[in-house]
N, C-alpha and C positions, 0 to 999 in steps of 0.2 A: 457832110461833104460840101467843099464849100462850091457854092453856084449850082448846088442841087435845088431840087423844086422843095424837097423836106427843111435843105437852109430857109428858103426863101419867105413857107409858109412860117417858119418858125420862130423867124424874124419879130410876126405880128403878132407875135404872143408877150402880155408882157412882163418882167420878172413879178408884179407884182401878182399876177394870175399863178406863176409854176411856184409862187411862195403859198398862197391859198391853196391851192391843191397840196401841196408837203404837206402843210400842217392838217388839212380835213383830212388823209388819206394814209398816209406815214405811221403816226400814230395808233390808229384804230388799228389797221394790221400790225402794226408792231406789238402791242398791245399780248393779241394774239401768239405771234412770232414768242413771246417775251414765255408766254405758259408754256407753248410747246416745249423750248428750253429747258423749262424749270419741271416741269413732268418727263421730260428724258435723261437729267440729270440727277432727278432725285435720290435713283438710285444711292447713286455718291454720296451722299449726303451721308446717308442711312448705312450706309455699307456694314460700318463699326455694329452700330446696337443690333441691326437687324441680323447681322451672320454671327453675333454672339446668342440671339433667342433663336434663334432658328438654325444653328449650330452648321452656318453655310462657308466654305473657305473660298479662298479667292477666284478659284475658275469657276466655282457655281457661282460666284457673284459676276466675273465676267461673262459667262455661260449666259445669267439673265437680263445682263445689261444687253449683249448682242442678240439676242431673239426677238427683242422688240423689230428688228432691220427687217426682220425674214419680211412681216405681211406687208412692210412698207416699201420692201424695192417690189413685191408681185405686184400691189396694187397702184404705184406712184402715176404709171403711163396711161390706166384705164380713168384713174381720179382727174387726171389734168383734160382730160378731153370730155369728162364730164361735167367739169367747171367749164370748157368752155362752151359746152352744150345749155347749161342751167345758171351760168352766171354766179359768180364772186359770191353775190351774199347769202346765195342758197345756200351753196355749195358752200363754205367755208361755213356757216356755221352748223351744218350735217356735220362735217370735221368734227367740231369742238363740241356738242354736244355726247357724240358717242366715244369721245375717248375722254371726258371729262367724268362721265360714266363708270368707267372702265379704271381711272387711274382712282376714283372712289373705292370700288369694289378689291382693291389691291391692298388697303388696308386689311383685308380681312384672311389674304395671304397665309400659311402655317405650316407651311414645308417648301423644298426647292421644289418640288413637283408641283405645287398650285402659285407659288412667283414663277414659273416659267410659262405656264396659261398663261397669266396676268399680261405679262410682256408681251407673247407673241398678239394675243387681243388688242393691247395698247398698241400695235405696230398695224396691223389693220385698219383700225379706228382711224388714226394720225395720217392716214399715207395723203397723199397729196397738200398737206398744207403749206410747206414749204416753195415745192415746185411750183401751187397753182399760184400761191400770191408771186414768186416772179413773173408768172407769165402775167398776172395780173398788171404789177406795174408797165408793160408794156404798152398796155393799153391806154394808160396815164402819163406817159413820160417817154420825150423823144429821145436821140443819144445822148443829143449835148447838155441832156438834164439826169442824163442815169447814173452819171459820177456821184453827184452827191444825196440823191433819192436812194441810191442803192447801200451807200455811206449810211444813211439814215436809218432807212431798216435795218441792214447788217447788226445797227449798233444797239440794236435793243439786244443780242444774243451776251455781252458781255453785259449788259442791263440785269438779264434775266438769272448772272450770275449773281451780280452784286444785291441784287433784290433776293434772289433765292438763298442766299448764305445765311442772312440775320434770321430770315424767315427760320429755314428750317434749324439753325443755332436756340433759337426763340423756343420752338417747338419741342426739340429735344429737351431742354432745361423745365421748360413750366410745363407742357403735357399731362404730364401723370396727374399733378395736384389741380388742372384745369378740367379735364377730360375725363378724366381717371380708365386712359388708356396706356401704351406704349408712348412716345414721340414718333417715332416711326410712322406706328401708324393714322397716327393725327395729322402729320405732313400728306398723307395720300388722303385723306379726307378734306381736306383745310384745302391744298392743291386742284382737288376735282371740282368741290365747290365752285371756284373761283373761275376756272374753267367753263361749266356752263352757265355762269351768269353772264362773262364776257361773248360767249355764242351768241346767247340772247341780244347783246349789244348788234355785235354785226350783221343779224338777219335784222336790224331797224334802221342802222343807220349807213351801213354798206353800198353806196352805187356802184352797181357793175361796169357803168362806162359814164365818162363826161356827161353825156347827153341827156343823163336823169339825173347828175349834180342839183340839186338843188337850189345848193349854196354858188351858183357859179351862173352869170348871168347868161342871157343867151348869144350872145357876140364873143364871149370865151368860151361857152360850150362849141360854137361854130368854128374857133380856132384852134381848138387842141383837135377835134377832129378832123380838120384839113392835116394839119403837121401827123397826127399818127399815119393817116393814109395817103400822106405823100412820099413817108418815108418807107413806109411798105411797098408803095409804088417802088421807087428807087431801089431799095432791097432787092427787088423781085430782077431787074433791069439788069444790076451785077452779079446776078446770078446766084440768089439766095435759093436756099429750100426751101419749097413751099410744101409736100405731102407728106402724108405721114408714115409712107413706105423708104422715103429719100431719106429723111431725119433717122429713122433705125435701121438705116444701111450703110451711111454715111461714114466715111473711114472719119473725116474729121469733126463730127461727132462724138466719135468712140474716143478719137482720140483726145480730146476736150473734156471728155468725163473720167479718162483715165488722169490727164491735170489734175480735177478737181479732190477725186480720187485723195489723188499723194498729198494735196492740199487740207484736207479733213481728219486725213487719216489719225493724225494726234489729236484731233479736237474731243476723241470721245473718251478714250482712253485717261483725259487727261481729265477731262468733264467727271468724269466714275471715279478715278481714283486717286485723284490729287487729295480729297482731308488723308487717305488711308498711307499715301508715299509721304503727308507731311507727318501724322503720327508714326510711320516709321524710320524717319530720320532723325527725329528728335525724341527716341524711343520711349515714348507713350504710350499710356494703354489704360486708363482710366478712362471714367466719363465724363469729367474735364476736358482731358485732351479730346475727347469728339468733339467738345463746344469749340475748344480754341482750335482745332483744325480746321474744322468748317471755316469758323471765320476767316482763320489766314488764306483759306483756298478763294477768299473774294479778292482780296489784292492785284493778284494778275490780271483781271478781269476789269478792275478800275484802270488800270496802266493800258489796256487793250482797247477802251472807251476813247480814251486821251489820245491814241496812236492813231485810233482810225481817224477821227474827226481831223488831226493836224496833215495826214497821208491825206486825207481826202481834197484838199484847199491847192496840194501840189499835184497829185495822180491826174486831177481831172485834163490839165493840161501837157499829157504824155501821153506815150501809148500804151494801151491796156497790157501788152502784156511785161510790159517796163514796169509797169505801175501794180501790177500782180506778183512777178518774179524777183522783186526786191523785196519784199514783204517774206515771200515765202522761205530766199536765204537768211533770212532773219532769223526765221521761224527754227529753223533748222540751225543754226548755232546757236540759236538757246537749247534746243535740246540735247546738241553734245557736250554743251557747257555744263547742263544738269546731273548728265554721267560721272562727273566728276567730281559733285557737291559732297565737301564735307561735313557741309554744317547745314541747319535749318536756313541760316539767311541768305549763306549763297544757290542754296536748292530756292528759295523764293527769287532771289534776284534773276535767275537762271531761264524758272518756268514764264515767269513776268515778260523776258525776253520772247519766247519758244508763244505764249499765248497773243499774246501782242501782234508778231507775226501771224502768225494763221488767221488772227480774226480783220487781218487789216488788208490780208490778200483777198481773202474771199469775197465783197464787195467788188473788187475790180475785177478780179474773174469772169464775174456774170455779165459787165459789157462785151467781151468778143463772143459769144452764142451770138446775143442778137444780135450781130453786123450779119451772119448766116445764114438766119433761120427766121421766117413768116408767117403766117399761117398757121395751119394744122402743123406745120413742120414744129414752128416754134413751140407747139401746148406740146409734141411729143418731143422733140429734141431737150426742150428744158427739163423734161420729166424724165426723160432716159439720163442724162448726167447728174440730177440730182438722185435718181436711184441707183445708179452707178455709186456713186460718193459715198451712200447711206450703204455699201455692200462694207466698206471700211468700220459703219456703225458695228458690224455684226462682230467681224475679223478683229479687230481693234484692241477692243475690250476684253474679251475672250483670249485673242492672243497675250496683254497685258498680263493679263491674271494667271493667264496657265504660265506662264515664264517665273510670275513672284511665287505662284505655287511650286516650281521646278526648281527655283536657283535660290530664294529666299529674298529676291531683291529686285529691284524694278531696273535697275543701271542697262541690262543687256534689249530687255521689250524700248526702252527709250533709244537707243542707239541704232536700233532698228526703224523706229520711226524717222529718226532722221534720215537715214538712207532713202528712203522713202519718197521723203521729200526732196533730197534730191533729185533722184532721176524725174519727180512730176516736174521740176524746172526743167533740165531737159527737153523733156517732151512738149513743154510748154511755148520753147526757144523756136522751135517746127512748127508743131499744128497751128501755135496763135499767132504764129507771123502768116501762115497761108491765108488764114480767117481773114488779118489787119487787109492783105495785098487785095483781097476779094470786094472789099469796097474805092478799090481804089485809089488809097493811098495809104503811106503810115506816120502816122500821126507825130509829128517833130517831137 
């Protein structure tokens, strides 16, 4: 705000300081951010070999891609307040060890009844890492730097596609003659691995706050500290939340996570069964088509890289929910556009659309919470809308798959998801304009 005390302090900060912090802080969580992806998507991956040995059809596949949601919307609220009781590095790497664990032991899977253990365990394990690192970056980064920090992270999730594709493309092909296992289940072994070694990383090199940066002299641990707690200050002034009975009572909380909600709601569905909607529109069914699915299901994902980073350069200087709800109608006529694909290229061209969108809104999303929300409000308000969001995880997927198991075709669960996303613009046009007005102005 401009001639606020959080402008004023934040003035003295200087870009070459909130560029050192991106690159030492961004990263490492991203990093992180990038596995979690690639362990809640793998399913997808896998879908084909694994429900041909294990003789699972599509709603038991979506059945165990959405189980994973159940232990992560229980535990998202109790995780984020324990992160901010214990601190970032503790705490996120507790995360990643026990669900790196856990997406290990999943290799070892051998009916839908022990993949659906697997899942709900992995959803436990997992809960709060998403939530705590946004509240985390709070603590790192003022508003007028969450545009493109939040860009930055966000964009490891289409990272974690494009990295996850070859990988597990890789794996299903050589596996058997490397391993001399499934592919399948070498992806969950190879995946977990990787997992707790990066844990290990972030309990070493993780500050929980500026002030035990390291790498950051002590004149700019002194000013990003002023700027965070001036801007809380101010927050608190215009009448933000600060408790954490306020934050889960809060209508436009609720209503901000029901946005987000309609906002993700296609991310997971598409995440799980995009190789399976591209072998069935180019009606394949060999083990070839699993390698070339996969891979083509990385393309959107490249195209979503590209969107955010170019959205991020214009968003920053609009208002969030301008710069959120153009993204999301995007999103959403790629996906009716997809109902319609006759061919494999324009079903690619379609999703490219429809993924691009989603992943380009969700970033700007996460700046109007924090014009609202402080304190404890903030570790619980950020953790109720992303547990809110991750209810979509459960719904999603589940609903996907019972629809191709019921109609023999994905057309009608996609056409729903856009609806979907419509009315979260909608609702998005209300609650995040009350949010914008709560600080005082909206942003040209």
């Amino acid at each position: 705000m401009t001639g606020s005390p959080a402008a004023t302090v934040t003035d003295h900060v200087s870009p070459r300081t909130w560029r050192k912090v991106g690159f030492r802080i961004i990263p490492l969580i991203g990093v992180a951010y990038v596995m979690s992806y690639i362990d809640r998507a793998n399913l997808g991956y896998v879908a084909a070999p694994m429900s041909r040995d294990l003789h699972l059809d599509s709603a038991q596949i979506g059945l165990a891609a959405g189980l994973f949601f159940i232990g992560y919307i229980i535990v998202e609220v109790p995780s984020n307040l324990a992160l901010r009781k214990f601190g970032a590095r503790k705490w996120v790497a507790r995360i990643m060890l026990t669900w790196g664990l856990v997406t290990g032991a999943t290799a070892a899977v051998d009916s839908a009844a022990t993949l659906y253990v697997a899942r709900l365990l992995l959803g436990f394990a997992e809960a709060g890492l998403a939530a705590g690192i946004l509240l985390y970056l709070t603590y790192w980064f003022p508003r007028r730097q969450r545009s493109w920090a939040l860009t930055g992270f966000f964009l490891m999730i289409p990272v974690s596609s494009i990295v996850g594709s070859p990988l597990a493309a890789a794996l299903l092909t050589w596996s058997q003659s490397l391993f001399g296992i499934a592919g399948w289940r070498s992806l969950f072994l190879v995946e977990g691995g990787l997992t707790l070694v990066i844990g290990v990383l972030i309990f070493c090199f993780l500050p929980d706050r500026p002030a035990q940066a390291r790498w950051l002299g002590e004149g700019e641990k002194a000013a990003i500290e002023r700027t965070i707690a001036a801007e809380a200050e101010s927050q608190r002034g215009h009448g933000a939340l600060t408790g954490l009975r306020e934050a889960l009572t809060s209508r436009r909380v609720w209503a901000l996570a029901v946005t987000f909600f309609a906002i993700v709601f296609g991310l997971y569905p598409l995440a799980f069964f995009l190789p399976t909607m591209i072998t069935s529109i180019t009606h394949s069914v060999d083990g070839a088509a699993d390698v070339s699915s996969v891979l083509l299901s990385g393309i959107p994902y490249v195209v979503a890289a590209i969107a955010m980073l170019a959205w991020a350069r214009f968003a920053g200087r609009r208002s969030a929910v301008v710069a959120t709800g153009v993204p999301m109608a995007v999103g959403a006529a790629g996906l009716l556009l997809a109902t319609f694909a006759g061919s494999g290229l324009l079903f690619i061209v379609a999703v490219c659309l429809s993924v691009a969108g989603i992943y380009t809104a969700m970033p700007q999303f996460w700046r109007i919470p924090a014009i609202g929300l402080t304190g404890t409000a903030a570790a619980s308000g950020i953790a109720l809308i992303n547990s809110v969001s991750n209810l979509s995880g459960f719904v999603g997927p589940y609903f996907t798959g019972a629809i191709k198991t019921a109609t023999g075709s994905f057309t009608y669960a996609l056409l729903a998801i856009a609806v979907i996303m419509l009315v979260g613009i909608a609702v998005l046009a209300t609650s995040g304009r009350r949010m914008e007005r709560l600080d005082g102005k909206l942003v040209p």
